[in-house]
C-alpha positions as a Python dict, from the first residue, in 0.01 Angstrom:
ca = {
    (1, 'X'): (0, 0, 0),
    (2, 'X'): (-68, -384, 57),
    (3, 'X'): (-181, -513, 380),
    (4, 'X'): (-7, -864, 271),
    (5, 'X'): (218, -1044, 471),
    (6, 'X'): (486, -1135, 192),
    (7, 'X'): (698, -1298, 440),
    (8, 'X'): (456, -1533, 562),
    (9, 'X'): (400, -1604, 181),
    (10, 'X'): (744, -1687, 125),
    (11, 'X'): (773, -1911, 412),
    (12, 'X'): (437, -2102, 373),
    (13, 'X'): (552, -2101, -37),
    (14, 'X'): (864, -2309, 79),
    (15, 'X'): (683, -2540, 271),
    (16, 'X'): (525, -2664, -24),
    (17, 'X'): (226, -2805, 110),
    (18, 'X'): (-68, -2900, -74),
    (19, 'X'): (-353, -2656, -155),
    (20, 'X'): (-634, -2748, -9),
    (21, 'X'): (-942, -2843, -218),
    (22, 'X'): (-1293, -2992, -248),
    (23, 'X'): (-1446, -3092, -512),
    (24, 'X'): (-1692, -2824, -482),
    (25, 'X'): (-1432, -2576, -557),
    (26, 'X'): (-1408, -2609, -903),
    (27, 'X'): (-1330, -2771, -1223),
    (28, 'X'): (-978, -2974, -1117),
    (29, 'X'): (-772, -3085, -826),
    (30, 'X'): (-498, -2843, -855),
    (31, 'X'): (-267, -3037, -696),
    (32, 'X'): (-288, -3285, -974),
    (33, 'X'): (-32, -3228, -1197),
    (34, 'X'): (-191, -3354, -1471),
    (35, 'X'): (-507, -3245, -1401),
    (36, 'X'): (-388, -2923, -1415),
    (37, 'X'): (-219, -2950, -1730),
    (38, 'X'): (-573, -3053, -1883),
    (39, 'X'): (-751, -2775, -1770),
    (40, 'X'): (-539, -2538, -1941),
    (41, 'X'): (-455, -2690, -2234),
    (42, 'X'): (-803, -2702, -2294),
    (43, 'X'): (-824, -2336, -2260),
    (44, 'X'): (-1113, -2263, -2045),
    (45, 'X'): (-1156, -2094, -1670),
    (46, 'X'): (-1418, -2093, -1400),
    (47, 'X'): (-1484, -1756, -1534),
    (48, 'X'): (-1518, -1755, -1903),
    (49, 'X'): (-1658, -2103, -1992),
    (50, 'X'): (-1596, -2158, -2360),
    (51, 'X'): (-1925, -2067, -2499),
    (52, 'X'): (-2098, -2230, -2794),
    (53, 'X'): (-2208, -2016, -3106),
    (54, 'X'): (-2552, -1791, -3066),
    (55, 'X'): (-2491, -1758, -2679),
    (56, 'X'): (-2388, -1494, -2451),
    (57, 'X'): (-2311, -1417, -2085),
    (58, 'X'): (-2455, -1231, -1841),
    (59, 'X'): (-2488, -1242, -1455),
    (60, 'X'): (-2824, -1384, -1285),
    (61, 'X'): (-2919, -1394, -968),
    (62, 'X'): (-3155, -1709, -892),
    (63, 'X'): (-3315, -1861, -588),
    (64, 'X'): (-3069, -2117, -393),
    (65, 'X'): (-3377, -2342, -414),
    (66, 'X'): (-3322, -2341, -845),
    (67, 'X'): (-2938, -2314, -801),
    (68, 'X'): (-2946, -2602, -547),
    (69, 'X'): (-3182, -2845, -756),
    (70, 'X'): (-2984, -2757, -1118),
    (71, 'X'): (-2623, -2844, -890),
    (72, 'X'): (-2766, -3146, -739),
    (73, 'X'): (-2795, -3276, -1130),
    (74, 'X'): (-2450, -3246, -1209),
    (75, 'X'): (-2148, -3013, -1348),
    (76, 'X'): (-2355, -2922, -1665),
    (77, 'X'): (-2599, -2729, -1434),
    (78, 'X'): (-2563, -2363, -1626),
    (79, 'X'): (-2615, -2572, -1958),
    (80, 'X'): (-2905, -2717, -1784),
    (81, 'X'): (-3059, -2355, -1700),
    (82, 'X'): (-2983, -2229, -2040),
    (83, 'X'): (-3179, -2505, -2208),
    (84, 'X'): (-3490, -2499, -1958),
    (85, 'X'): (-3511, -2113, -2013),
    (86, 'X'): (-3493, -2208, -2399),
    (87, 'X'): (-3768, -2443, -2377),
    (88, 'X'): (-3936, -2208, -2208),
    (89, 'X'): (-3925, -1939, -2459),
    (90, 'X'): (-3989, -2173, -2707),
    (91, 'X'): (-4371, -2254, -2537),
    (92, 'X'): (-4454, -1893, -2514),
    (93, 'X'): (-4370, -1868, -2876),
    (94, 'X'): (-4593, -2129, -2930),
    (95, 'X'): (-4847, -2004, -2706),
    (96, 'X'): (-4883, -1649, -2892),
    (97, 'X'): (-4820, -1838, -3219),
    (98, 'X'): (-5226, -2038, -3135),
}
């Protein structure tokens, strides 16, 4: 049984008001018509981020202080974090490699 309140939904629905949003909330404004239409047509969604070849996905936990200072450098942050830990991988290579 759903605790909704589909009569509430159906009024607010006809009020047609705009969804509210911040920039911080993801990828487009979707009350930007053609914003919207971008997003999809390109395929992708906040959850499964087209993904290049060789890479895979998996949940992480990290420190806010690491989440906060990869954010603060812009909307590539998880590309960001990939390549550090790839760089990183790469010295300890190196490192048992001498």
């Amino acid at each position: 049984m759903s605790n909704t309140d589909w009569e509430r939904v159906r009024r607010e629905a006809e009020l047609d008001l705009p969804i509210p949003y911040d920039s911080e909330d993801g990828p487009y404004d979707p009350n930007d018509a053609e914003a919207t239409k971008r997003f999809f047509a390109n395929g992708v969604s906040r959850g499964s981020q087209q993904r290049a070849a060789g890479t895979g996905s998996v949940r992480l936990d990290l420190d806010n202080a690491v989440l906060e200072h990869f954010r603060g450098q812009g909307d590539d942050w998880r590309e960001r974090i990939g390549e550090t830990l790839k760089q990183y991988v790469e010295q300890q290579r190196l490192a048992k490699a001498s």
